[in-house]
N, CA, C and O atoms as a Maestro MAE file, in Angstrom:
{
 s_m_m2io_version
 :::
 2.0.0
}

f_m_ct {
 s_m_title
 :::
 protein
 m_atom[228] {
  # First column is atom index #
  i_m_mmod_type
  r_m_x_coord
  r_m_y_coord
  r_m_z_coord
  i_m_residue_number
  s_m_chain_name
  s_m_pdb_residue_name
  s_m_pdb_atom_name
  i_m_atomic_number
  :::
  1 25 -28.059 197.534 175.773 1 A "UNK " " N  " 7
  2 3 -28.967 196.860 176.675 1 A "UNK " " CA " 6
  3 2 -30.355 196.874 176.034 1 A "UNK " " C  " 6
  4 15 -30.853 197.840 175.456 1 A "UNK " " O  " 8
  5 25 -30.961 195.568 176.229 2 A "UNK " " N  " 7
  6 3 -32.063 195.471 175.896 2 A "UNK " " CA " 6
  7 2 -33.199 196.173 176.389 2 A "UNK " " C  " 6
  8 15 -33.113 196.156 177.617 2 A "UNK " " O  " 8
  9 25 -34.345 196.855 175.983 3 A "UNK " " N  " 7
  10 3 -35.622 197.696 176.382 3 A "UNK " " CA " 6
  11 2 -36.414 196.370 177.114 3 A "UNK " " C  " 6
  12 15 -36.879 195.285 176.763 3 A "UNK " " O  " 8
  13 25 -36.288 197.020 178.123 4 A "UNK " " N  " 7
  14 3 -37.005 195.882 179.232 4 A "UNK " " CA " 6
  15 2 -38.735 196.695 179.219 4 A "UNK " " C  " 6
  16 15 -38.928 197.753 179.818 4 A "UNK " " O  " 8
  17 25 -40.001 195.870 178.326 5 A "UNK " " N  " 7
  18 3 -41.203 196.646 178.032 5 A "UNK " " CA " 6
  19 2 -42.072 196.431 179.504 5 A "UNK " " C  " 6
  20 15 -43.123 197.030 179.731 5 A "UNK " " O  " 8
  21 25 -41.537 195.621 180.304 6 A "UNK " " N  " 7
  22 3 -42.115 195.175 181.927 6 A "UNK " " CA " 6
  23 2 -41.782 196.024 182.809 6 A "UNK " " C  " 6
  24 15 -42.105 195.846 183.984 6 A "UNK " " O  " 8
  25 25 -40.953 197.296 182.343 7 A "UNK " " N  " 7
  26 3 -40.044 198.037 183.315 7 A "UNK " " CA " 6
  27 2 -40.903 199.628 182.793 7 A "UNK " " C  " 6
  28 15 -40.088 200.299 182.159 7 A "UNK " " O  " 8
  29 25 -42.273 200.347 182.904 8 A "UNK " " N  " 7
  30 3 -42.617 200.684 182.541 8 A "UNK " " CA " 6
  31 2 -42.741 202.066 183.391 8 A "UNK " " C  " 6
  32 15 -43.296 203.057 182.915 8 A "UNK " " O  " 8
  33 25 -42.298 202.045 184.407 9 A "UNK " " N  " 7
  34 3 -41.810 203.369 185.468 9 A "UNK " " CA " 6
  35 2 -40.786 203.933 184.660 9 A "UNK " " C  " 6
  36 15 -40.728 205.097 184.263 9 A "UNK " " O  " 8
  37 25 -39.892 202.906 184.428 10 A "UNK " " N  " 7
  38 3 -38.490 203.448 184.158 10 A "UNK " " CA " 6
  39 2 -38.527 204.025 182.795 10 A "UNK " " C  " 6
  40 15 -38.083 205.101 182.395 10 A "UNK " " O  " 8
  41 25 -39.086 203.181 182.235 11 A "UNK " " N  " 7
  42 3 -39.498 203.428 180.843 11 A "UNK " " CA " 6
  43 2 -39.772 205.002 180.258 11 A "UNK " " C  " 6
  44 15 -39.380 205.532 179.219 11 A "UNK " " O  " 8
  45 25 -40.571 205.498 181.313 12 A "UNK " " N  " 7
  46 3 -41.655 207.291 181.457 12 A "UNK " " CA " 6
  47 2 -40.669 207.761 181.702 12 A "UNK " " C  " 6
  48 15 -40.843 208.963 181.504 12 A "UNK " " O  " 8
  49 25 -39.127 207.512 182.204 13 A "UNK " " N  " 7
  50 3 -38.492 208.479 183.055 13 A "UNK " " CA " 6
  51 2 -37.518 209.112 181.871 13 A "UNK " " C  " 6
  52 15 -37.066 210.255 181.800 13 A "UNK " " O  " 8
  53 25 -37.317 207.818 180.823 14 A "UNK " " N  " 7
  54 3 -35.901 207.979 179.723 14 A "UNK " " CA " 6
  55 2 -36.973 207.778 178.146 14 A "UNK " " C  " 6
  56 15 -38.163 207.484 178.035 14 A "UNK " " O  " 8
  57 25 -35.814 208.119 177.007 15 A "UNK " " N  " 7
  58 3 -36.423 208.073 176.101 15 A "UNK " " CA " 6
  59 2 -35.765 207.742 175.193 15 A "UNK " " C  " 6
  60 15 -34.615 208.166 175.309 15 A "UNK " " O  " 8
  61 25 -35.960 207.084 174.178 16 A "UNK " " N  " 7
  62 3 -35.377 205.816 173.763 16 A "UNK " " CA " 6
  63 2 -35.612 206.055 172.289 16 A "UNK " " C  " 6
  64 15 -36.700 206.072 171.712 16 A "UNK " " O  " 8
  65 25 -34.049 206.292 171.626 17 A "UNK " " N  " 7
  66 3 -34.595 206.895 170.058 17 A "UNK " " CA " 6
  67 2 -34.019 205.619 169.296 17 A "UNK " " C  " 6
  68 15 -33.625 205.735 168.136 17 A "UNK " " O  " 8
  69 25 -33.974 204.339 170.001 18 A "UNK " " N  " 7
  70 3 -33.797 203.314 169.000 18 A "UNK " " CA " 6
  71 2 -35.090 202.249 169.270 18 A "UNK " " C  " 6
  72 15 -34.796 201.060 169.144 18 A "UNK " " O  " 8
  73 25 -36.225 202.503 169.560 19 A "UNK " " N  " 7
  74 3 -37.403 201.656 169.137 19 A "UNK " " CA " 6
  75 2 -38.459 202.194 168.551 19 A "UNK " " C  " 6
  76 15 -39.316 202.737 169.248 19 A "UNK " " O  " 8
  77 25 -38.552 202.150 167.465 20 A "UNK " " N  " 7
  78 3 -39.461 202.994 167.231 20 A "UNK " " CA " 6
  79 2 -41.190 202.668 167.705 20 A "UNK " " C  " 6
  80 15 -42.124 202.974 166.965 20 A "UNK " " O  " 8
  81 25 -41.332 202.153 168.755 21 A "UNK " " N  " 7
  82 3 -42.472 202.046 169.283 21 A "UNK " " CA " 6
  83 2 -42.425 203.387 170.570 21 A "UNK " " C  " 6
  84 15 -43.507 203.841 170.944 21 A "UNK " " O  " 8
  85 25 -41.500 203.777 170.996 22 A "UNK " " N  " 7
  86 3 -41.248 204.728 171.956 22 A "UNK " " CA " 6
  87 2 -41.070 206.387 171.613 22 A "UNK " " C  " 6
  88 15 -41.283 207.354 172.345 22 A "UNK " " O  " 8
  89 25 -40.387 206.298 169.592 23 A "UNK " " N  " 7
  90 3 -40.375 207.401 168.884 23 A "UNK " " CA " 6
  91 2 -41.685 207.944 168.671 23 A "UNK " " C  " 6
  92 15 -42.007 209.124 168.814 23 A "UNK " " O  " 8
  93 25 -42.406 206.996 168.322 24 A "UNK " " N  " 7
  94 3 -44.171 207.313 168.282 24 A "UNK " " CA " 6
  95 2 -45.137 207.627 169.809 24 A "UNK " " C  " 6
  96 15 -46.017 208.480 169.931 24 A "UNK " " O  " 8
  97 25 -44.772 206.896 170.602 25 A "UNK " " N  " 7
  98 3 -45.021 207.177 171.792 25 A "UNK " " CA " 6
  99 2 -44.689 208.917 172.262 25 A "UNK " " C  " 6
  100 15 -45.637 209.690 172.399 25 A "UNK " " O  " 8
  101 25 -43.444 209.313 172.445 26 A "UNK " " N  " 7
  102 3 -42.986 210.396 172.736 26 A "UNK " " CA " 6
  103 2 -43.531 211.623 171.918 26 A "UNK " " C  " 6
  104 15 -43.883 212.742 172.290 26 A "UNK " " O  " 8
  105 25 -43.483 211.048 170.712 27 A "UNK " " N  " 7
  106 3 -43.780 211.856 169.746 27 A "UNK " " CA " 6
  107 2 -44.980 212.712 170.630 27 A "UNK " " C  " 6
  108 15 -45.086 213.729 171.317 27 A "UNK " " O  " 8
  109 25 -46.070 211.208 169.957 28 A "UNK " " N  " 7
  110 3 -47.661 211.649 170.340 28 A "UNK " " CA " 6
  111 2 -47.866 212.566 171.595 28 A "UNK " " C  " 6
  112 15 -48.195 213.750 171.523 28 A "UNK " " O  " 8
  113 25 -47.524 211.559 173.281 29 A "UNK " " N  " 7
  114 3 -47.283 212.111 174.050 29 A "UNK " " CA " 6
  115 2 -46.779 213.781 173.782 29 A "UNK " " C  " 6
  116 15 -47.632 214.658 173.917 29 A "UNK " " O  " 8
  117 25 -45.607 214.090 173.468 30 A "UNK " " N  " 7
  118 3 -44.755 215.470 173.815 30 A "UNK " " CA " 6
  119 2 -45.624 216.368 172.657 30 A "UNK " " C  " 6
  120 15 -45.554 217.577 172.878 30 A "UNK " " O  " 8
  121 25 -46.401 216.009 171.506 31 A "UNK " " N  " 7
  122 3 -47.138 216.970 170.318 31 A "UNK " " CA " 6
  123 2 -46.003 217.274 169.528 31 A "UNK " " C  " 6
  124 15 -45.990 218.462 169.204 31 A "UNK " " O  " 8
  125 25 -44.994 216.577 169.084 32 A "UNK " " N  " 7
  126 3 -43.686 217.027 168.474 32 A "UNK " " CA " 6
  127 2 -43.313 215.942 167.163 32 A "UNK " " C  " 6
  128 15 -43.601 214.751 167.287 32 A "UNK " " O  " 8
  129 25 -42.757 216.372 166.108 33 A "UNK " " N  " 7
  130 3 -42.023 215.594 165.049 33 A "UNK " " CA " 6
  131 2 -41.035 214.821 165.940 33 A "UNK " " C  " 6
  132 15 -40.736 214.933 167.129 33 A "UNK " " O  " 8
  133 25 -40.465 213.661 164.550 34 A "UNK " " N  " 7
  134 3 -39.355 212.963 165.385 34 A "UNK " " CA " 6
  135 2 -37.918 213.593 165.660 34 A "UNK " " C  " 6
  136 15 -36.979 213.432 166.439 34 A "UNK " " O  " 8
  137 25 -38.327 214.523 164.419 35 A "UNK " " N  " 7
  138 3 -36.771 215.347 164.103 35 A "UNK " " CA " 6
  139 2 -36.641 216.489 165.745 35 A "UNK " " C  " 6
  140 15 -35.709 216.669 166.529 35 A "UNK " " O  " 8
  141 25 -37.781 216.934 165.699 36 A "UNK " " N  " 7
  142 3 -37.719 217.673 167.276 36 A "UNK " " CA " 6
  143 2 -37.417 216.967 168.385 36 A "UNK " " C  " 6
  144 15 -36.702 217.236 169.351 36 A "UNK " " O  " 8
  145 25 -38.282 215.708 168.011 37 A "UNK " " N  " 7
  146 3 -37.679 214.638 169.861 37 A "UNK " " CA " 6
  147 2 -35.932 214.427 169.379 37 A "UNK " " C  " 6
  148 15 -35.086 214.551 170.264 37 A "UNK " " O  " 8
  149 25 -35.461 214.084 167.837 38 A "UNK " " N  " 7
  150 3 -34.134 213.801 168.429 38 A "UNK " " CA " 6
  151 2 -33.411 215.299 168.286 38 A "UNK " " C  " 6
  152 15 -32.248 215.007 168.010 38 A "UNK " " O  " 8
  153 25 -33.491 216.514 168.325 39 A "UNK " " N  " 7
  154 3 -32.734 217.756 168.560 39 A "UNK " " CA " 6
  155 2 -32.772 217.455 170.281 39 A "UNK " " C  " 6
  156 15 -31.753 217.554 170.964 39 A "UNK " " O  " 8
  157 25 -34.118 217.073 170.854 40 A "UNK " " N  " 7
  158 3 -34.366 217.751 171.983 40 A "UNK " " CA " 6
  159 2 -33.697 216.799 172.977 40 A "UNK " " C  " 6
  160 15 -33.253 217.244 174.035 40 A "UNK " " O  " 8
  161 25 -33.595 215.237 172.605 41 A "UNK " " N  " 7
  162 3 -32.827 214.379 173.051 41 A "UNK " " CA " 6
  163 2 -31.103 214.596 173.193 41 A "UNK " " C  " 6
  164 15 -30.404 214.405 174.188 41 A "UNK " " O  " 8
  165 25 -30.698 215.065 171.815 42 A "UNK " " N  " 7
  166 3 -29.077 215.556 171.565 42 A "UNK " " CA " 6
  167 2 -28.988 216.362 172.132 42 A "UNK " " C  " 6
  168 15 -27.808 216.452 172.470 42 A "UNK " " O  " 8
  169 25 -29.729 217.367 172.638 43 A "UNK " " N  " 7
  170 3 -29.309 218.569 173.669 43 A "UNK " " CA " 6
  171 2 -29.561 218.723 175.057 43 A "UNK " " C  " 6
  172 15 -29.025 219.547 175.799 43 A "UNK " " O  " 8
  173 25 -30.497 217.790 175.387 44 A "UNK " " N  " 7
  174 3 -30.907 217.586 177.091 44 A "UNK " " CA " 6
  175 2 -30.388 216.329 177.384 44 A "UNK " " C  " 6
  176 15 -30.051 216.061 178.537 44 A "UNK " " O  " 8
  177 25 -30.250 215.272 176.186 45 A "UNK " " N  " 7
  178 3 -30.254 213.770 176.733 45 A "UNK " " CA " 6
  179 2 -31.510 213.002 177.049 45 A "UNK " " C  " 6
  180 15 -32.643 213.430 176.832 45 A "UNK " " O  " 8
  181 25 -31.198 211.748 177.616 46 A "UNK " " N  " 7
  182 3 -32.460 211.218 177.288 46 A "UNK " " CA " 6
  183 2 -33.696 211.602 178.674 46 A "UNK " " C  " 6
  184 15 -34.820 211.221 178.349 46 A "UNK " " O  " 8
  185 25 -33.657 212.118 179.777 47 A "UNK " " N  " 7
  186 3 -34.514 212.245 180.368 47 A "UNK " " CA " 6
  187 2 -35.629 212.861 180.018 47 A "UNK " " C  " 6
  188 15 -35.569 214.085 179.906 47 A "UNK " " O  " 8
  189 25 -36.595 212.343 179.824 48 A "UNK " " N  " 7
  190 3 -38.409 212.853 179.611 48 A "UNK " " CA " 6
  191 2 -38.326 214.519 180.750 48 A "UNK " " C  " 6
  192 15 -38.730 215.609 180.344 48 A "UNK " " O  " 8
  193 25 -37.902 214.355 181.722 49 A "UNK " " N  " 7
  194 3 -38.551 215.219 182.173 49 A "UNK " " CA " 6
  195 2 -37.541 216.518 181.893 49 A "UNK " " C  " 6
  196 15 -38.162 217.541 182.178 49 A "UNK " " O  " 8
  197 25 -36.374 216.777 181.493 50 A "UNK " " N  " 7
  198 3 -35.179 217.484 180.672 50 A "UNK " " CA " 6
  199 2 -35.543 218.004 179.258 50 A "UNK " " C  " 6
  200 15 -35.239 219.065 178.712 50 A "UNK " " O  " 8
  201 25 -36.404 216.777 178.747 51 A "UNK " " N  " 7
  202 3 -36.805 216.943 177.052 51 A "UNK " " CA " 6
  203 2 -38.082 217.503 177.191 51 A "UNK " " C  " 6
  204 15 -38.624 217.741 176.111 51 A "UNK " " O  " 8
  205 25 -38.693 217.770 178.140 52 A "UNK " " N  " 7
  206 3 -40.191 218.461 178.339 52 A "UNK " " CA " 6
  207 2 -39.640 219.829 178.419 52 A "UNK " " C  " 6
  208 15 -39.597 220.500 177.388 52 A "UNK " " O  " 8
  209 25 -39.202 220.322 179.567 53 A "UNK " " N  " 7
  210 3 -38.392 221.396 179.523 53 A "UNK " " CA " 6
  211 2 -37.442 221.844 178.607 53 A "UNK " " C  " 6
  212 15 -37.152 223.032 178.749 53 A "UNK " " O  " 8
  213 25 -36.866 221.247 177.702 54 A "UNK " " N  " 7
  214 3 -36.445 221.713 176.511 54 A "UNK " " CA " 6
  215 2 -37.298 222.120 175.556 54 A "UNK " " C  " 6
  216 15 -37.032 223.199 175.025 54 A "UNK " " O  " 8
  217 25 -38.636 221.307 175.056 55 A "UNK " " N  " 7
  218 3 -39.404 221.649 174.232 55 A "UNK " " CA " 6
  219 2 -40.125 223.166 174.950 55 A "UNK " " C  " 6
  220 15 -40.135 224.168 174.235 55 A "UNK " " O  " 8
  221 25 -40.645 223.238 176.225 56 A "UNK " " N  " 7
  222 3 -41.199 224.168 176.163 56 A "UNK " " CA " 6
  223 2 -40.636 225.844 176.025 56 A "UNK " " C  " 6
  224 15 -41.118 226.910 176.407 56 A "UNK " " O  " 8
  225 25 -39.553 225.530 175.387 57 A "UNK " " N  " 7
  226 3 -38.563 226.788 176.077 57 A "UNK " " CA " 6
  227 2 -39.166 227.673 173.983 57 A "UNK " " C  " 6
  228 15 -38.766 228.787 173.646 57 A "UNK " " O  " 8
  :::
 }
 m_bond[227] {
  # First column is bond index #
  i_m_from
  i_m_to
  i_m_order
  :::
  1 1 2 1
  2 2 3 1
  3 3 4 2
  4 3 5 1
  5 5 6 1
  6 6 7 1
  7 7 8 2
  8 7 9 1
  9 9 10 1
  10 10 11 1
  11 11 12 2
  12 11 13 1
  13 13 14 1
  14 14 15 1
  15 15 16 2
  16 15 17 1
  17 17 18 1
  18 18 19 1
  19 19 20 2
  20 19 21 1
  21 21 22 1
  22 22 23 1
  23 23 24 2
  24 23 25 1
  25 25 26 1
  26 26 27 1
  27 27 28 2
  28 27 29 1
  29 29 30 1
  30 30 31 1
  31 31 32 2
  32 31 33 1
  33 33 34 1
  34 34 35 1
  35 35 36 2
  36 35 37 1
  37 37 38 1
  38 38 39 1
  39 39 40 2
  40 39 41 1
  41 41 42 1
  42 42 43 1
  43 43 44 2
  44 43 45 1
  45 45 46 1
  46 46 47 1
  47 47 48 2
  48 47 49 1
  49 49 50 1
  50 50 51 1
  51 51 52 2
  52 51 53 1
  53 53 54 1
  54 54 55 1
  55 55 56 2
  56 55 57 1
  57 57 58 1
  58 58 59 1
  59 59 60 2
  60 59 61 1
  61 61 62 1
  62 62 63 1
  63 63 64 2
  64 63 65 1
  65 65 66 1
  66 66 67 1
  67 67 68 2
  68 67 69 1
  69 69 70 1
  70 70 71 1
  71 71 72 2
  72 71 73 1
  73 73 74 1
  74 74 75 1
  75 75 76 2
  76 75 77 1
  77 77 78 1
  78 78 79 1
  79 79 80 2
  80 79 81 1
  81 81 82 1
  82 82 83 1
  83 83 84 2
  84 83 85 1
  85 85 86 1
  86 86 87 1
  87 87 88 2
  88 87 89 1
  89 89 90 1
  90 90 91 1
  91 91 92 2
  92 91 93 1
  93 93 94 1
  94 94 95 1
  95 95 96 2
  96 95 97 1
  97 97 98 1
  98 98 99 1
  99 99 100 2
  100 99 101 1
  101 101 102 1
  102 102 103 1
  103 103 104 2
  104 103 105 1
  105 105 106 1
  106 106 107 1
  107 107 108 2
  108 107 109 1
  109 109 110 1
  110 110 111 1
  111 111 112 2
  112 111 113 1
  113 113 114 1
  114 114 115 1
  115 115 116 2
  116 115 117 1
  117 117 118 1
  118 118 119 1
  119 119 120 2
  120 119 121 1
  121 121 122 1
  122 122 123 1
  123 123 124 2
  124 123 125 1
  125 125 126 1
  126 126 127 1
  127 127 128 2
  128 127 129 1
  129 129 130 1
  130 130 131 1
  131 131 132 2
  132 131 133 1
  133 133 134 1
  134 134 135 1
  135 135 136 2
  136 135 137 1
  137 137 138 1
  138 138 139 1
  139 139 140 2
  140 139 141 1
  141 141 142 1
  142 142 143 1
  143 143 144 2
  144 143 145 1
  145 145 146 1
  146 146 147 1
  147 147 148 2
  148 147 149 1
  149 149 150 1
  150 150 151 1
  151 151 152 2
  152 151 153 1
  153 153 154 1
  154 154 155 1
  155 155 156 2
  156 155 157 1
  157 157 158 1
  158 158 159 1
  159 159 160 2
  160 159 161 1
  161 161 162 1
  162 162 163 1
  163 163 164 2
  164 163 165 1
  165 165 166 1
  166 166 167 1
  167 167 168 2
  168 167 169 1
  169 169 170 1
  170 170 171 1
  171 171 172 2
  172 171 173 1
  173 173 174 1
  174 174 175 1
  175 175 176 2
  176 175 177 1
  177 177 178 1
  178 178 179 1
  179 179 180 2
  180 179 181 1
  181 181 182 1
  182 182 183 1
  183 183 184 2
  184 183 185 1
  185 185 186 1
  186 186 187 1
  187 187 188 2
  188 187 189 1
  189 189 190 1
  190 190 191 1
  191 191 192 2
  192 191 193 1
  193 193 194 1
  194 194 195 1
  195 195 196 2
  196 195 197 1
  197 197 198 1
  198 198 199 1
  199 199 200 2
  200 199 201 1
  201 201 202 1
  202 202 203 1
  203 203 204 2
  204 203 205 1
  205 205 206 1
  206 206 207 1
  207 207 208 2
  208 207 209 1
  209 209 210 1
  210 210 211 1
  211 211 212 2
  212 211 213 1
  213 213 214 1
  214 214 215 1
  215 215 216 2
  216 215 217 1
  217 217 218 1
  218 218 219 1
  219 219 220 2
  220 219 221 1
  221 221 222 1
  222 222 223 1
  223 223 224 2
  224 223 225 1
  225 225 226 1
  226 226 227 1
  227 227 228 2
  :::
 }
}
């Protein structure tokens, strides 16, 4: 499915390791490499608020 960029609630909620406009986003946002957003993605999945709580652990 296509990244709907008008859908920007939904957008904050998930995290998306195939655009890399969102890898940089998260990145910046979370203070993390990409290699950390995708460990933290493969082990929580894609919810932002799962991958916050993963990083801070």
């Amino acid at each position: 499915m296509a990244d709907d960029t008008s859908k920007t609630a939904l957008d904050r909620k998930l995290i998306s390791l195939n655009e890399d406009y969102e890898v940089q986003y998260w990145t910046q946002a979370l203070g993390v490499t990409t290699e950390q957003l995708q460990e933290a993605v493969g082990a929580v999945g894609h919810s932002a608020e799962k991958v916050r709580e993963y990083l801070k652990k």
